[in-house]
Backbone as ProteinMPNN parsed JSONL, in Angstrom:
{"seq_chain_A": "XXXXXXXXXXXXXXXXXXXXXXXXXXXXXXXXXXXXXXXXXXXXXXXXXXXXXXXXXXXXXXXXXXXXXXXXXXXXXXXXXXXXXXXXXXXXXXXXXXXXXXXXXXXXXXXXXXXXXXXXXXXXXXXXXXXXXXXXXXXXXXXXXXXXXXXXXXXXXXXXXXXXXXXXXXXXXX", "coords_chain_A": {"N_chain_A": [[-1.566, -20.306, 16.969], [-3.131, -20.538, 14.554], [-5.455, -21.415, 15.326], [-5.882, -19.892, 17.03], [-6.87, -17.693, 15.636], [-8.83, -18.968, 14.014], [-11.059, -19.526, 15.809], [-11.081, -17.047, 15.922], [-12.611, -15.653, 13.927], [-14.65, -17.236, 14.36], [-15.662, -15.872, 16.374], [-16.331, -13.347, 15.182], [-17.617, -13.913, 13.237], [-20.379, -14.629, 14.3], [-20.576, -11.763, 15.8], [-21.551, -10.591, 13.286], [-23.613, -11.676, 12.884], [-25.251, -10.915, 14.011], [-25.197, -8.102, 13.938], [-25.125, -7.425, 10.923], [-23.841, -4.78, 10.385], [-21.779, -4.218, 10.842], [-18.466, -2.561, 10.774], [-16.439, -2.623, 11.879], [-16.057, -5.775, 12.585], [-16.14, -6.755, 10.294], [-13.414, -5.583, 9.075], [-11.558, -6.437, 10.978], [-12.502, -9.093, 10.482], [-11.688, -9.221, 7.782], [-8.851, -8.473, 8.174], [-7.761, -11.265, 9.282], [-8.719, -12.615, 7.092], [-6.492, -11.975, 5.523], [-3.955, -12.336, 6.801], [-4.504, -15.515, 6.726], [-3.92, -15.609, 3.944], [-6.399, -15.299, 2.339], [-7.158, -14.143, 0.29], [-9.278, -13.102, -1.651], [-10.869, -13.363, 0.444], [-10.917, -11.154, 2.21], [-10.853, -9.331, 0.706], [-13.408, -9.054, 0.395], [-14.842, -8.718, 2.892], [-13.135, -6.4, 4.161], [-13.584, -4.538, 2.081], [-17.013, -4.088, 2.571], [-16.27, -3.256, 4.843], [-15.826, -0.745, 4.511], [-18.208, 0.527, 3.32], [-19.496, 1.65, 5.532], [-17.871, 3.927, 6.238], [-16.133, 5.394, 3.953], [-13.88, 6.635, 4.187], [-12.026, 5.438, 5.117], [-8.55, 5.178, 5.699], [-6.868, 3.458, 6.104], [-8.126, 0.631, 5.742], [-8.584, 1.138, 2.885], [-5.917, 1.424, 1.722], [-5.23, -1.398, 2.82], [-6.792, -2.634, 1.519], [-5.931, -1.697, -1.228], [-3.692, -2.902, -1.192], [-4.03, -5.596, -1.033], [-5.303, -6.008, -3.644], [-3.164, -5.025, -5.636], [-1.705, -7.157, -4.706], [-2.778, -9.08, -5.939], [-2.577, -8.506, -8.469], [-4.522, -7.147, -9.463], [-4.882, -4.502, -11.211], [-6.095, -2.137, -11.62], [-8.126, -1.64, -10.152], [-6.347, -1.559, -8.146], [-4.833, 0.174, -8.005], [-6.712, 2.526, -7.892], [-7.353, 2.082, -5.2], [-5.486, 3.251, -4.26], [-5.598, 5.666, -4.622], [-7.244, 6.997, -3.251], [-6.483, 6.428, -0.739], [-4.292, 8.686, -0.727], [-6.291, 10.371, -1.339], [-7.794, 11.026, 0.792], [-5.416, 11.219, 2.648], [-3.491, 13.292, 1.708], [-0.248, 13.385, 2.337], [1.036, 10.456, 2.468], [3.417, 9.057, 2.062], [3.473, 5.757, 1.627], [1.453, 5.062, 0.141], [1.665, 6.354, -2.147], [3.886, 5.477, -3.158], [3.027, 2.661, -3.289], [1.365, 3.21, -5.006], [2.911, 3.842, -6.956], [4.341, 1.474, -8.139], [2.071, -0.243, -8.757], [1.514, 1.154, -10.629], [3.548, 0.777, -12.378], [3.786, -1.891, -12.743], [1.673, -1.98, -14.444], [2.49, -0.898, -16.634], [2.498, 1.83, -16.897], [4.902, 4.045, -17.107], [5.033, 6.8, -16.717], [3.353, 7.989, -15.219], [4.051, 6.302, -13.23], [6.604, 6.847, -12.169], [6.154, 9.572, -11.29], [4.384, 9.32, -8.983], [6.46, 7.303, -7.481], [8.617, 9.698, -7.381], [7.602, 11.633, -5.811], [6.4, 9.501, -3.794], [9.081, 9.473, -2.336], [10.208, 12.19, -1.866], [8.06, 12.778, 0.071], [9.309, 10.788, 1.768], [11.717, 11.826, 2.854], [10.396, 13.755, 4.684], [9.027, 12.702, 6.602], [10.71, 11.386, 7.503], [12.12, 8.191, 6.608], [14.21, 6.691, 5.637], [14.444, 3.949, 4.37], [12.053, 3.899, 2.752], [12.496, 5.81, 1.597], [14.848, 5.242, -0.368], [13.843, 3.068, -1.009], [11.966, 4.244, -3.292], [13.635, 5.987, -5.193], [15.295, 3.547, -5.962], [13.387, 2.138, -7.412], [12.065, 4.282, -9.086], [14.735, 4.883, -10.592], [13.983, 2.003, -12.421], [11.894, 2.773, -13.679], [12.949, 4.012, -16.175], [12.757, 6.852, -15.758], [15.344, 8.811, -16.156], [15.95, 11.414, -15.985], [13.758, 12.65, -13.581], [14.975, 10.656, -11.865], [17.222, 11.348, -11.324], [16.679, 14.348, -10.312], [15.469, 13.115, -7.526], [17.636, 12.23, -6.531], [19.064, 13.784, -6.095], [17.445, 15.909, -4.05], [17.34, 13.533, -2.227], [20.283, 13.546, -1.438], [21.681, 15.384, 0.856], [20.821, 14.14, 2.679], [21.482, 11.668, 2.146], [22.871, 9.532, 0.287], [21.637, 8.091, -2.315], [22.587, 6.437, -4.497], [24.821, 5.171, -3.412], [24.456, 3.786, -1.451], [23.375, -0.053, -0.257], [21.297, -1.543, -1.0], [18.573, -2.882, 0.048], [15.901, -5.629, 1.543], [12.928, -4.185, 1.056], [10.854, -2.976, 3.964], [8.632, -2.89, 3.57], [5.388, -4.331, 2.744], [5.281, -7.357, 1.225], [4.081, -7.725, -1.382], [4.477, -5.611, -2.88], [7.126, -5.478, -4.174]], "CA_chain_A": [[-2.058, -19.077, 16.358], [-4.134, -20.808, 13.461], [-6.525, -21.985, 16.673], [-6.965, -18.617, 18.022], [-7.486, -17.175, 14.399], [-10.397, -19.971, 13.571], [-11.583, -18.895, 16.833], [-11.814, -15.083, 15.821], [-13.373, -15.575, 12.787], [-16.041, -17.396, 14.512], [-16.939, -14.505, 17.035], [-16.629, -12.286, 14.345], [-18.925, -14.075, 12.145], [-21.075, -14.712, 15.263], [-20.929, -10.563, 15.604], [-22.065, -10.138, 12.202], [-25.154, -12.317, 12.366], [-25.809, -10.216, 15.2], [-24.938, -6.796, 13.332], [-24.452, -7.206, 9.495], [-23.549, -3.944, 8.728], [-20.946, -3.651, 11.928], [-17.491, -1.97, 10.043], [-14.586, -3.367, 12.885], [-16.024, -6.703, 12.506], [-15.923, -7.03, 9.167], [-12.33, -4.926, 9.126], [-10.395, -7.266, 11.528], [-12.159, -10.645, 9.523], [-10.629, -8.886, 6.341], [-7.545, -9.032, 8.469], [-7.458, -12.809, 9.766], [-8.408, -13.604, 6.109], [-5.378, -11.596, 4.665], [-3.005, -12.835, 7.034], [-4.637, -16.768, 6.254], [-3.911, -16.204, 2.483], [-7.679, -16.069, 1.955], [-7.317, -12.557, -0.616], [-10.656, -12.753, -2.079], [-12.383, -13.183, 1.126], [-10.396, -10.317, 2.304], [-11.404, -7.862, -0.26], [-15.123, -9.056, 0.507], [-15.027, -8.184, 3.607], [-12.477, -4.974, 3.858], [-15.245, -3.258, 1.213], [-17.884, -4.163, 3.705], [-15.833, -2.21, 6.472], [-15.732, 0.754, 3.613], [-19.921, 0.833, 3.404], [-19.844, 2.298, 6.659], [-17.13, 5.119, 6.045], [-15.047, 4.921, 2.672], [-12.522, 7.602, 4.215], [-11.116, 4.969, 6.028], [-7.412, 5.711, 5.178], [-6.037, 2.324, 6.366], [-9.173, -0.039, 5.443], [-8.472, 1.617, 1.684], [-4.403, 1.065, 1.899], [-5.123, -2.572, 2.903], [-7.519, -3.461, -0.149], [-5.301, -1.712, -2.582], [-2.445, -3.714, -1.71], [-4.496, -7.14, -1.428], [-5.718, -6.17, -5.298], [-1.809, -4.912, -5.972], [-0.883, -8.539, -4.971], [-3.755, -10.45, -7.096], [-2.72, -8.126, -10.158], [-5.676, -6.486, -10.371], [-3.992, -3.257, -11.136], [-7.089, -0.834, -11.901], [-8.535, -1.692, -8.546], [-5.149, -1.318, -6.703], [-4.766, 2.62, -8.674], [-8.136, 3.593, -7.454], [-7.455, 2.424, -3.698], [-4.173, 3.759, -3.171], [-5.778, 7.227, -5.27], [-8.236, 7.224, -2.574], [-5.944, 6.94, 0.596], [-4.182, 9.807, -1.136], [-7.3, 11.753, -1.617], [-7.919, 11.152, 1.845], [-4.201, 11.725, 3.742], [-2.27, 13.068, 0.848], [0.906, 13.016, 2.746], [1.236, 9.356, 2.749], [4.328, 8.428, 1.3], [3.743, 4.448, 1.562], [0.438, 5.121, -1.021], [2.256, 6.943, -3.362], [5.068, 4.175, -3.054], [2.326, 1.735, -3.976], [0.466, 3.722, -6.142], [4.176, 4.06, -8.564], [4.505, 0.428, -8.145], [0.831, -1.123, -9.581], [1.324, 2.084, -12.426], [4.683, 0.425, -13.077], [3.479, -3.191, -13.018], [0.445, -1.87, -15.352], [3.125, -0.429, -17.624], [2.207, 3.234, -16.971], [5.838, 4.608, -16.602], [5.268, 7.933, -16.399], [2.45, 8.23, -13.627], [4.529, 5.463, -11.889], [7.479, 7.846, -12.003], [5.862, 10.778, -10.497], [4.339, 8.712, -7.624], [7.832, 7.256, -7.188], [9.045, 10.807, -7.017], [6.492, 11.926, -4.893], [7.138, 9.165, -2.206], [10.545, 9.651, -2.067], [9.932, 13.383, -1.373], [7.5, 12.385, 1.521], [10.355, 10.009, 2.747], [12.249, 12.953, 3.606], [9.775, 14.644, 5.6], [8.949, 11.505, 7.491], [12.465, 10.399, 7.983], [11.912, 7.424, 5.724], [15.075, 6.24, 4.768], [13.982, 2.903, 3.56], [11.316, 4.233, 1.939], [13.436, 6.87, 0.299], [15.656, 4.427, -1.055], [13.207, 1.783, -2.722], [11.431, 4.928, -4.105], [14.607, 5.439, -5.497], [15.525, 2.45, -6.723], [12.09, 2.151, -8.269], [12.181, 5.484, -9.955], [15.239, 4.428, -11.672], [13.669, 1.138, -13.081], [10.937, 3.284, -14.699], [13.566, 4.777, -16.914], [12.62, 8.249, -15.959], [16.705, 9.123, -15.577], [15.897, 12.943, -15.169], [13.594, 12.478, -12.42], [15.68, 10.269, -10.762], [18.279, 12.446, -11.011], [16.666, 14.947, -9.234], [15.359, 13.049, -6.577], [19.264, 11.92, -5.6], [19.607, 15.952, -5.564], [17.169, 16.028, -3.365], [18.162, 12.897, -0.768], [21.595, 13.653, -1.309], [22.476, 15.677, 1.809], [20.545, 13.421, 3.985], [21.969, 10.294, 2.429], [23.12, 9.754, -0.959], [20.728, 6.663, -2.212], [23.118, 5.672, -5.588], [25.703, 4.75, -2.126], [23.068, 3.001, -0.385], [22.794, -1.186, -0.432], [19.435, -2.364, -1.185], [18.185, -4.035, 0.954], [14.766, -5.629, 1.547], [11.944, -3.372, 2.152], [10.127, -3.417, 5.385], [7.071, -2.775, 3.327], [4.678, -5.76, 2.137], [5.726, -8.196, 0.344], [3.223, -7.45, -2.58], [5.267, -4.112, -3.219], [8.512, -5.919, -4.571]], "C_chain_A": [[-3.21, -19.371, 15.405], [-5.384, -21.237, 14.506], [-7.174, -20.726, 16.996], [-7.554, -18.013, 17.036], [-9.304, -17.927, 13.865], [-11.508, -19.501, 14.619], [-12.519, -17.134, 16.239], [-12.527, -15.306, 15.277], [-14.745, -16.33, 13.045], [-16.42, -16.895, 15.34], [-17.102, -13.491, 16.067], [-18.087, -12.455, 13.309], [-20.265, -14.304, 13.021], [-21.737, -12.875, 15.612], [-22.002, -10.333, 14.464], [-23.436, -10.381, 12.038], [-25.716, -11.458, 13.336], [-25.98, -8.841, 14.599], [-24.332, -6.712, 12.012], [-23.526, -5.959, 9.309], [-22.008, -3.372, 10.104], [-19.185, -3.734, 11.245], [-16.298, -2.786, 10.319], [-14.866, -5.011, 12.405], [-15.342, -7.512, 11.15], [-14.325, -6.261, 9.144], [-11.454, -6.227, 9.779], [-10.929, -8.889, 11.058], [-11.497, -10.427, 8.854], [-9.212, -9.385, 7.254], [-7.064, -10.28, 8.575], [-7.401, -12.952, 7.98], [-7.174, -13.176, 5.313], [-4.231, -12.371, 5.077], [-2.762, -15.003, 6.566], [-4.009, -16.728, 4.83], [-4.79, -15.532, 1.502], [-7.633, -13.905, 0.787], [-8.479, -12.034, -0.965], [-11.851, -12.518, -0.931], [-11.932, -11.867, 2.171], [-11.072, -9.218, 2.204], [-12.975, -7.623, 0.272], [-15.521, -8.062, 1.733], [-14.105, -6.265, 4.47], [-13.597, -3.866, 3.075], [-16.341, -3.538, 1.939], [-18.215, -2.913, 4.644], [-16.117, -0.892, 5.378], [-17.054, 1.357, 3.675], [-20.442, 1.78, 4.474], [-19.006, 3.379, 6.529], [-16.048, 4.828, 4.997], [-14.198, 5.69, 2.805], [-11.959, 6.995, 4.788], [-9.389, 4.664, 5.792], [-6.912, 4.474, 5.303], [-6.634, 0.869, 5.375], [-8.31, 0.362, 3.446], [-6.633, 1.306, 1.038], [-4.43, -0.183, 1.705], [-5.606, -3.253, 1.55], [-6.477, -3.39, -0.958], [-3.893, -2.631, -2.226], [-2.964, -5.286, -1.35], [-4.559, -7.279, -3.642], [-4.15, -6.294, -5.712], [-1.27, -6.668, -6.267], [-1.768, -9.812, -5.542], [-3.203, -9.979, -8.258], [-3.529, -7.109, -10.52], [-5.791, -5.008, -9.992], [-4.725, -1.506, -10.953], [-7.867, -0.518, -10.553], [-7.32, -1.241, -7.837], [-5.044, -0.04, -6.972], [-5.612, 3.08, -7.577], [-7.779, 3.196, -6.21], [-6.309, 2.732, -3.292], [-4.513, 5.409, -3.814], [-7.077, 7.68, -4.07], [-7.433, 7.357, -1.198], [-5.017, 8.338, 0.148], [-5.334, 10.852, -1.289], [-7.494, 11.91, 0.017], [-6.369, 11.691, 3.196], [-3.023, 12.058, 2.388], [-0.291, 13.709, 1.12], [1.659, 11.796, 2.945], [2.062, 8.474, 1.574], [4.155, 6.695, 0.943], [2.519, 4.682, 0.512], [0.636, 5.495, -2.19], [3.241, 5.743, -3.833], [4.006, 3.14, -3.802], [1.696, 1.922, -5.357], [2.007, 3.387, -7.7], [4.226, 2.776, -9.112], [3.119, -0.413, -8.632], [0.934, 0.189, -11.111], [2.649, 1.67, -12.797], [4.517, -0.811, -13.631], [2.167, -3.056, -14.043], [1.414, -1.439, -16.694], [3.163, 1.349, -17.768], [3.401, 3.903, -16.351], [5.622, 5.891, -16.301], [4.65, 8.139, -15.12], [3.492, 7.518, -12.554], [5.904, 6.404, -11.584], [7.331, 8.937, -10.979], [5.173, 10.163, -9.313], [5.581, 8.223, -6.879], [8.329, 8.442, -6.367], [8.523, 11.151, -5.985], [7.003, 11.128, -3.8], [8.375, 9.336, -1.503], [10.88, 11.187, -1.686], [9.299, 13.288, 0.062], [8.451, 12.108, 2.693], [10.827, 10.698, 3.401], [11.695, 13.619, 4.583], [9.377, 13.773, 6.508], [10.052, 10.604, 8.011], [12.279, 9.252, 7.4], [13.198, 6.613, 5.623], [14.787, 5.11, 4.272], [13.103, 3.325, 2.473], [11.894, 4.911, 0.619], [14.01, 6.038, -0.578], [15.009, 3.894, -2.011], [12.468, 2.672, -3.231], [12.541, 5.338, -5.244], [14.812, 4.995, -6.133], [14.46, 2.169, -7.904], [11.709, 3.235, -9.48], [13.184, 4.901, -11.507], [14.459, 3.505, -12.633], [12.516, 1.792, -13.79], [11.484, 3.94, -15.874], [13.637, 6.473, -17.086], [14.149, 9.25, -15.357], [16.77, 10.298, -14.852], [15.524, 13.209, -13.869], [14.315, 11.494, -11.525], [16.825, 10.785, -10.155], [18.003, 13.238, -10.149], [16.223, 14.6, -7.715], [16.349, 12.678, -5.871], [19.643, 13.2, -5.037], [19.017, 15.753, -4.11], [17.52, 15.257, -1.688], [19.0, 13.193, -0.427], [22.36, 14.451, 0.292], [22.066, 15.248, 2.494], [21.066, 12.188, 3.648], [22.164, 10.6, 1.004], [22.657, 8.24, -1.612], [21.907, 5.814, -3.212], [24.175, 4.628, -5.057], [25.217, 3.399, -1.819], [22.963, 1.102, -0.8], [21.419, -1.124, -0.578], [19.442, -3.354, -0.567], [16.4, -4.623, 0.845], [13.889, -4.772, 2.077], [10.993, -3.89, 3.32], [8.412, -3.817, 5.21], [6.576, -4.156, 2.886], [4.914, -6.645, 0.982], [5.175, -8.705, -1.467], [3.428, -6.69, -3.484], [6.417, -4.662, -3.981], [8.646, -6.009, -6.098]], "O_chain_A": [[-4.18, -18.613, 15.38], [-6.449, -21.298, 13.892], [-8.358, -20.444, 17.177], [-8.723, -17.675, 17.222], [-10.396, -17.463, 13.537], [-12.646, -19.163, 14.293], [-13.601, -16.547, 16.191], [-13.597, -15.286, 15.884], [-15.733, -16.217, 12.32], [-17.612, -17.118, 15.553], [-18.08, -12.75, 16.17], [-18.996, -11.743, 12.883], [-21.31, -14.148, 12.388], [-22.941, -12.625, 15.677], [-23.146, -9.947, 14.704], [-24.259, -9.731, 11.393], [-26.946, -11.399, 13.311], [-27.1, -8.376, 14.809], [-23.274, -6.113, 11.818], [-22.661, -5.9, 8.436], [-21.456, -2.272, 10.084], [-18.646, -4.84, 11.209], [-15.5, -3.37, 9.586], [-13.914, -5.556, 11.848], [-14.496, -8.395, 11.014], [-13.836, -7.35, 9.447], [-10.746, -6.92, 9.048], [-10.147, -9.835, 11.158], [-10.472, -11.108, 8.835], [-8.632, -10.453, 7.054], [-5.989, -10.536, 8.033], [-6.349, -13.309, 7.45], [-6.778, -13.953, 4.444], [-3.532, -12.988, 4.272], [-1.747, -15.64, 6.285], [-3.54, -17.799, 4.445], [-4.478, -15.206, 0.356], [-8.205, -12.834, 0.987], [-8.823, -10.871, -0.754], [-12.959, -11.985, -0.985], [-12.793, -11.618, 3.015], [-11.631, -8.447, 2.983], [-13.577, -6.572, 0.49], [-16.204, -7.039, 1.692], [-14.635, -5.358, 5.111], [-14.157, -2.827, 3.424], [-16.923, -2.474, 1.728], [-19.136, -2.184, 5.012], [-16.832, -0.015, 5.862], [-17.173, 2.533, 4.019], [-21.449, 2.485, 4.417], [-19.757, 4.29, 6.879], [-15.139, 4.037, 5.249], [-13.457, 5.824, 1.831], [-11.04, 7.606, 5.335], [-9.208, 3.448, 5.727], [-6.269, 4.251, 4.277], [-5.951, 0.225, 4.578], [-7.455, -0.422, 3.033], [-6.411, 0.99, -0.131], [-3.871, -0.587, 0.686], [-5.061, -4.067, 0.805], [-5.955, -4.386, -1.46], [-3.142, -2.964, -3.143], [-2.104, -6.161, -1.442], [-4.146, -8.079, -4.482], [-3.735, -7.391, -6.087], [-0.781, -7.239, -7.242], [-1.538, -11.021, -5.573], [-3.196, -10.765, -9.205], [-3.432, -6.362, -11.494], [-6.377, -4.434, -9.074], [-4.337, -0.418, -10.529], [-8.128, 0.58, -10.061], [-7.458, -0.486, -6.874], [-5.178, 0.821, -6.103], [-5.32, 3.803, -6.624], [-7.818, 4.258, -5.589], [-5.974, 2.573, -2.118], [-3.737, 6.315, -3.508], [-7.719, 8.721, -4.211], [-7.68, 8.35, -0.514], [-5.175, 9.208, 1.005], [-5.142, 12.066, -1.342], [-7.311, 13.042, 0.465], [-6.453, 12.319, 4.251], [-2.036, 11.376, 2.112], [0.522, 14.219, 0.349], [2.766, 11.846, 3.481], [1.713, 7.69, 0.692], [4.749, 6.329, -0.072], [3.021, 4.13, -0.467], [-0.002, 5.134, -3.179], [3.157, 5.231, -4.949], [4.263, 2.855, -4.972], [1.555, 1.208, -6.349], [1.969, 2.931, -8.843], [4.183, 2.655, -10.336], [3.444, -1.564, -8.924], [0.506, 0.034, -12.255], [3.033, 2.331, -13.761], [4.926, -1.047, -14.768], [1.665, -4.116, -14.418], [0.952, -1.716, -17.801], [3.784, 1.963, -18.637], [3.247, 4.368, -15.221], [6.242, 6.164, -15.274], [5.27, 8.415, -14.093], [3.744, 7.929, -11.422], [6.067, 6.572, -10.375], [8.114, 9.189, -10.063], [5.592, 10.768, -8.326], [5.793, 8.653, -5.745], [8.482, 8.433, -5.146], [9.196, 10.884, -4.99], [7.789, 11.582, -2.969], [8.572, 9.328, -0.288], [11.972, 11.338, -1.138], [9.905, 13.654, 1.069], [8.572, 12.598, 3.815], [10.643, 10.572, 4.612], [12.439, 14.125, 5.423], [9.405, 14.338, 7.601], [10.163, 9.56, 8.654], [12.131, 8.787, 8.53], [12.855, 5.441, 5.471], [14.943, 5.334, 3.072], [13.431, 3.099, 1.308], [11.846, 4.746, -0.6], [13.594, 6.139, -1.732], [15.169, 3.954, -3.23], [11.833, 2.041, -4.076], [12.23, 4.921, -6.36], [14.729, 5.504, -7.25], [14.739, 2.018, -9.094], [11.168, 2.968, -10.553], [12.862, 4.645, -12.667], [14.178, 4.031, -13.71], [12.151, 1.085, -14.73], [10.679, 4.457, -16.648], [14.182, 7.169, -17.943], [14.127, 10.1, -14.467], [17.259, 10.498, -13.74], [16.26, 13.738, -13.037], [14.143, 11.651, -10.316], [17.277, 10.737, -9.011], [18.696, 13.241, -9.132], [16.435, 15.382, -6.789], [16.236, 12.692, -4.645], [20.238, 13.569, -4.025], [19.731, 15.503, -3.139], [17.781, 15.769, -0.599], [19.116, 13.31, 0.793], [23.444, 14.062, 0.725], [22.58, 15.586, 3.561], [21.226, 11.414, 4.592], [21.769, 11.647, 0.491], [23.378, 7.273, -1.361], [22.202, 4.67, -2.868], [24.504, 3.61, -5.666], [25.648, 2.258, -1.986], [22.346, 0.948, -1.854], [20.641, -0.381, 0.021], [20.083, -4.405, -0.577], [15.669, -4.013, 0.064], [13.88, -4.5, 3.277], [10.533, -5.023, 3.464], [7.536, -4.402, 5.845], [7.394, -5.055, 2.685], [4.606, -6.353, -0.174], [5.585, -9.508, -2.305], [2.938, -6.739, -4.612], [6.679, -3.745, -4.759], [9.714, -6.354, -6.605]]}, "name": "protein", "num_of_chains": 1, "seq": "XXXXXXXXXXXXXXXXXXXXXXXXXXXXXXXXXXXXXXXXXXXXXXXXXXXXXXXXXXXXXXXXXXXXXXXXXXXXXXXXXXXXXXXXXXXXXXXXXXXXXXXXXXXXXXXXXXXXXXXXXXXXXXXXXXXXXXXXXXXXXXXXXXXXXXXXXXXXXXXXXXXXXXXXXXXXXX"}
């Protein structure tokens, strides 16, 4: 796999010299270098792919949770406030979004994104999701709102029940 990857990355970069400003290219290097490790050269190229259309709902998802998992919390806000501006039904952005405003210290916002995904969950059949929104809620101390979002799961599942388990989501999210 690390063979065929070294590979990509040199038709891709072979593309590029051919077509700097070409979006996919730059999009699926970001990918090889995320899955390598390579974070920074990631980001470089992911905002690249953005130059050409910054509504890209996925492209914008991916950054903010490369920044999410460097830390760099003000960057990860703004690109998970942007796949929300762009699909704001997207429970896994809100999910992220609660989670870099929790790791920034901003309980309350991270609360109501919390809430928020865990509302989504429901309408997307979620249950994982639901849960570590959930779970996450609680740890912001916002008891009330967590309260009501058990109201709310409660006749599709009752989360306080529920094992925890690992989420399915990225390992940057935890």
């Amino acid at each position: 796999m690390a063979a065929n990857q070294e590979d990509a990355v040199r038709l891709f970069n072979r593309t590029l010299a051919l077509d700097p400003d070409n979006p996919e290219a730059h999009f699926y290097l970001g990918g090889i270098y995320r899955m390598q490790g390579k974070r920074d050269e990631a980001i470089i190229e992911l905002k690249k792919a953005l130059e050409a259309n910054p509504e890209q709902e996925l492209v914008n998802y991916i950054l903010g949770d490369l920044y999410l998992a460097k830390g760099v919390l003000v960057e990860a806000i703004s690109a998970f406030n942007r796949v929300i501006a762009i699909n704001p039904d997207s429970g896994m952005a809100y999910y992220s979004l609660g989670i870099a405003y929790k790791q920034k210290g901003a309980l309350a916002e991270a609360a109501d994104a919390l809430f928020e995904a865990g509302l989504l969950a429901v309408i997307k059949n979620d249950k994982d999701l639901a849960l570590n929104a959930y779970n996450r809620l609680k740890e912001t101390g916002k008891t009330q709102l967590a309260v009501e979002l058990q109201g709310v799961l409660s006749p599709w599942f009752d989360p306080a029940n529920e094992v925890v388990t690992q989420p399915h989501h990225s390992q940057s999210q935890q």
